[in-house]
C-alpha angles and dihedrals in degrees: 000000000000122000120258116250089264095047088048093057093038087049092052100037088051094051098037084058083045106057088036116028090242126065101227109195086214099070105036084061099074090045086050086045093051096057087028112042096155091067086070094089086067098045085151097054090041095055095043088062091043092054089052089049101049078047086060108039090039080061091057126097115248090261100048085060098043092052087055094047081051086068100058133074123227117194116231109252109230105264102263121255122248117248126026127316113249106247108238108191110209116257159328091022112216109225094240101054108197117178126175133200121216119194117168114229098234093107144353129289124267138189094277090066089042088072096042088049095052097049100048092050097039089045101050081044096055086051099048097252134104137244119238124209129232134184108210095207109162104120109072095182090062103035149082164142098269091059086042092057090042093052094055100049087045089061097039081051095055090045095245113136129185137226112256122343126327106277119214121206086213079069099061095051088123100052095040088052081050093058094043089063089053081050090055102034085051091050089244093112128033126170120253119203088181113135110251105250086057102049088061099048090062085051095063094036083049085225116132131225133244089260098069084060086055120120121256090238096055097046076052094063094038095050081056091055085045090057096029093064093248101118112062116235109289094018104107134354132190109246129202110235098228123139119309088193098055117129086217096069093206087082103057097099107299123193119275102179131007137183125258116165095181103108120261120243092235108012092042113185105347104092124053093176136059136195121225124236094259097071096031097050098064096041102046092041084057094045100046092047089255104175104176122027112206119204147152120276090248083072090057092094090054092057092093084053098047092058091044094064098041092048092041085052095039087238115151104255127228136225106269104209120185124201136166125288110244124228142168111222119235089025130093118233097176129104082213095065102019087059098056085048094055090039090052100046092246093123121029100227140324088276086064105150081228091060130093089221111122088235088058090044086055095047095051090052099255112156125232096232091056086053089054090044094050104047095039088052084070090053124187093316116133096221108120114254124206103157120175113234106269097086091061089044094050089055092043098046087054094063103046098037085078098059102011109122118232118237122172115237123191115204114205104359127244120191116238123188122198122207125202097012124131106209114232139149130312135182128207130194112235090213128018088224114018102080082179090076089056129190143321125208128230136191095188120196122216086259114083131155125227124186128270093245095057092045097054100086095041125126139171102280098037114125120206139176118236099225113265088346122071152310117266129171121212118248100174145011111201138145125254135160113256139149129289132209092253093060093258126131110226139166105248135156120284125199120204116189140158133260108251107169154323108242130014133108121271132157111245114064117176138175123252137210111201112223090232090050103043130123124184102243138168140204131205114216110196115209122178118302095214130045113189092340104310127092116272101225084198097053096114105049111184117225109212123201162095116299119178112285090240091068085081083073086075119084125217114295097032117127117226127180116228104209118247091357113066146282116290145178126225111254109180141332118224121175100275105006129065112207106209130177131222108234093170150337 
């Protein structure tokens, strides 16, 4: 028997606090939708009821909420299959495909257009069509050529390309304002001059204004003044006359154009006024051939919208197709949060190694096929999807383990002499398995250094293998002074120990960095930026240490593996420090 509607929400809320600390209305509100669609029609009261009950649950103890959770029952999802999910378009299916993907040029892309990216072009591929690409630039206060250009070298870096020339919205201004007059001669469109609050008041209430009784002619005149620059910002829009008293609100009477004096990056000063996505959107997409218009499930609301304008227009319509946002957990997406962070100097750029951005993904050495891999595994499936990382990294680290050369790193340096040793040749394989990658040579000195951790359980007597060098046992643990990778003198532990032999098996096997063949390196190891909701000011934690001289022969983007420590991807090189970052364990 299904579960009432307040079961339902109680269900959600406890399970959502459950999986991450903190019950986010948000996010209970898909999982209620999915086993009660009718209520749908009352997004606003539902979730007025889930917000009162994430208030209550995120009151509980711990064991309070986990003694609710004990009296529902979860179905087990069916264990997911390995690879990527074919992409089915709904039917019927036309015989020229044709996609388009619209980003709009206020920030850089992030995984979660990634996704969106991915499906529209591999979509429109597997059915023999193409992908156009759209700047969706109608909002001069936010864009501009900088994210333009990011965006395209984003996508040329993901090896996604696009049909014809990159279209811009800002270049079919004429033609929208044309149809904006079709939209007010036919009594589809009138110009408000309400003040805003109120505006929305009469949204809520469902009541509509004077304007909307207006005459065609006069919204005509009005809508002059709008383009013309003669209406300040916020002074008057041009509303769609839709149904105040809709139980889906985006039809009660939603914006159509507003006014923005501030220059347009491409266009400069010759628009005032703008038109919003939703009436761009339909008409370009018919006007571009657009047969199938991929989105987000949050535009879903807005699809009644989107074929009113094109039927009351007489465009051809497309295809409108939903799927799933993408996030990573832990790891802002949003403009709105990802800007603060850079602003306050608590990420470094959008190109942070903590951050979901495609420049950041680059940075940290993932590698676009395990991108594509990753956000087409989810499909076109509307469940929402907020994965750690580990799912992108396991991909990743699939692809770089075969060809990835081996380096030894040593965090935090501790001295180790060896007696009775006469240093000779040695030779190490760069990969265990990859005979491609061949050999290095070492002349390794009786003074090695090892790292701190695996110095830590050490005592006179213990015997350990130098990796791919020799067995030594430890005769004595004291302090000395000697120098650290930053430079610093400092008084640290020394281990001298004996040669025992070259080959045998002990267990205890550890990497070495020889002090002739040693270069200060560190490693950023990016950790999540949020923990139950609130910034983890330890989020980005810095590996000091010694790696082997040779690794200054890399240029910046490989990935290397340090042994016994994680993946990781060539930063900067600096005269005497390597930056690496840490892509995965």
């Amino acid at each position: 028997m299904a579960d009432t509607l307040a079961e339902c929400i109680t269900k959600w809320t406890l399970k959502n606090a459950a999986d991450y600390g903190l019950a986010i209305p948000a996010k209970v509100i898909s999982r209620v939708i999915a086993e009660h669609p009718e209520k749908k029609t009352d997004m606003k009261g539902l979730m007025a009821l889930i917000s009162e009950e994430c208030k209550r649950v995120n009151a509980l103890s711990k064991e309070q909420a986990a003694a609710g959770l004990s009296a529902f029952h979860f179905e087990e999802k069916p264990k997911e299959e390995e690879g990527e999910r074919k992409i089915t378009l709904p039917g019927p299916v036309p015989k020229h495909v044709m996609t388009r993907f619209p980003p709009e040029p206020s920030g850089y892309l992030h995984i979660g257009h990634a996704k969106a990216a991915f499906l529209n072009f591999e979509s429109a591929k597997q059915y023999g069509g193409g992908m156009r690409l759209r700047m969706d630039d109608t909002n001069p206060e936010k864009e501009s050529a900088e994210f333009v250009d990011a965006i395209i070298r984003d996508l040329k870096w993901l090896g996604i390309s696009w049909a014809d020339e990159i279209t811009y919205t800002s270049d079919y201004m004429e033609r929208l304002y044309e149809y904006a007059d079709e939209m007010i001669l036919k009594q589809k469109a009138y110009v408000c001059t309400c003040p805003a609050e109120e505006v929305k008041k009469n949204r809520e209430k469902g009541e509509q204004c004077l304007c909307r009784t207006k005459f065609p002619e006069e919204s005509m005149h009005e809508f002059r003044k709008m383009m013309n620059g003669k209406f300040g910002e916020g002074d008057a829009v041009l509303r769609y006359s839709g149904d105040m008293k809709a139980e889906n609100t985006t039809l009660r009477d939603p914006t159509l154009f507003r006014i923005i004096h501030k220059p347009h990056y491409r266009q400069g000063d010759k628009y005032k006024c703008w038109p919003s996505y939703d009436f761009a959107a339909p008409i370009i997409d018919s006007l571009e051939g657009v047969s199938h218009a991929m989105r987000s499930k949050e535009y879903e609301l807005r699809e009644t919208l989107y074929y009113h304008i094109t039927k009351i227009l007489e465009l051809r319509p497309s295809k409108l197709v939903h799927f799933s946002r993408l996030a990573i957990a832990g790891a802002p997406v949003s403009k709105r949060l990802i800007t603060p962070l850079i602003a306050e100097g608590k990420v470094s750029g959008y190109d942070d190694p903590r951050l979901p951005t495609l420049s950041a993904l680059r940075r940290r050495g993932i590698r676009p096929e395990a991108i594509r891999a990753f956000v087409l595994s989810f499909g076109l499936s509307k469940v929402e999807s907020e994965p750690g990382w580990d799912k992108l990294l396991n991909e990743n680290r699939k692809l770089i383990d075969p060809d990835c050369p081996r380096r030894f790193f040593v965090r935090d340096p501790v001295r180790l002499e060896i007696a009775v040793l006469a240093p000779g040749k040695i030779a190490i394989k760069n990969h265990p398995a990859n005979s491609s990658l061949g050999m290095r040579e070492k002349f390794p000195s009786n003074v090695v250094y090892i790292s701190a951790r695996d110095s830590e359980p050490l005592f006179e007597g213990n015997e350990f293998r130098l990796k791919d060098w020799c067995n030594v046992r430890v005769k004595e643990i004291s302090q000395m002074e000697y120098l650290r990778p930053d430079g610093s003198i400092a008084t640290g532990k020394v281990i001298r120990a004996d040669y025992v032999a070259m080959e045998g098996e002990v267990a205890r096997k550890f990497q070495w960095v020889g002090e002739n063949d040693r270069l200060c390196a560190q490693v950023l190891i990016p950790g999540d930026l949020y923990i139950d909701g609130k910034f983890n000011p330890d989020s980005l934690e810095i590996a000091a240490g010694w790696v082997e001289k040779d690794a200054a022969g890399f240029e910046p983007g490989q990935n290397i593996q340090f042994e016994r420590f994680g993946f990781v991807t060539l930063d900067k090189k600096e005269e005497n420090r390597l930056t690496f970052i840490l892509t995965s364990q």
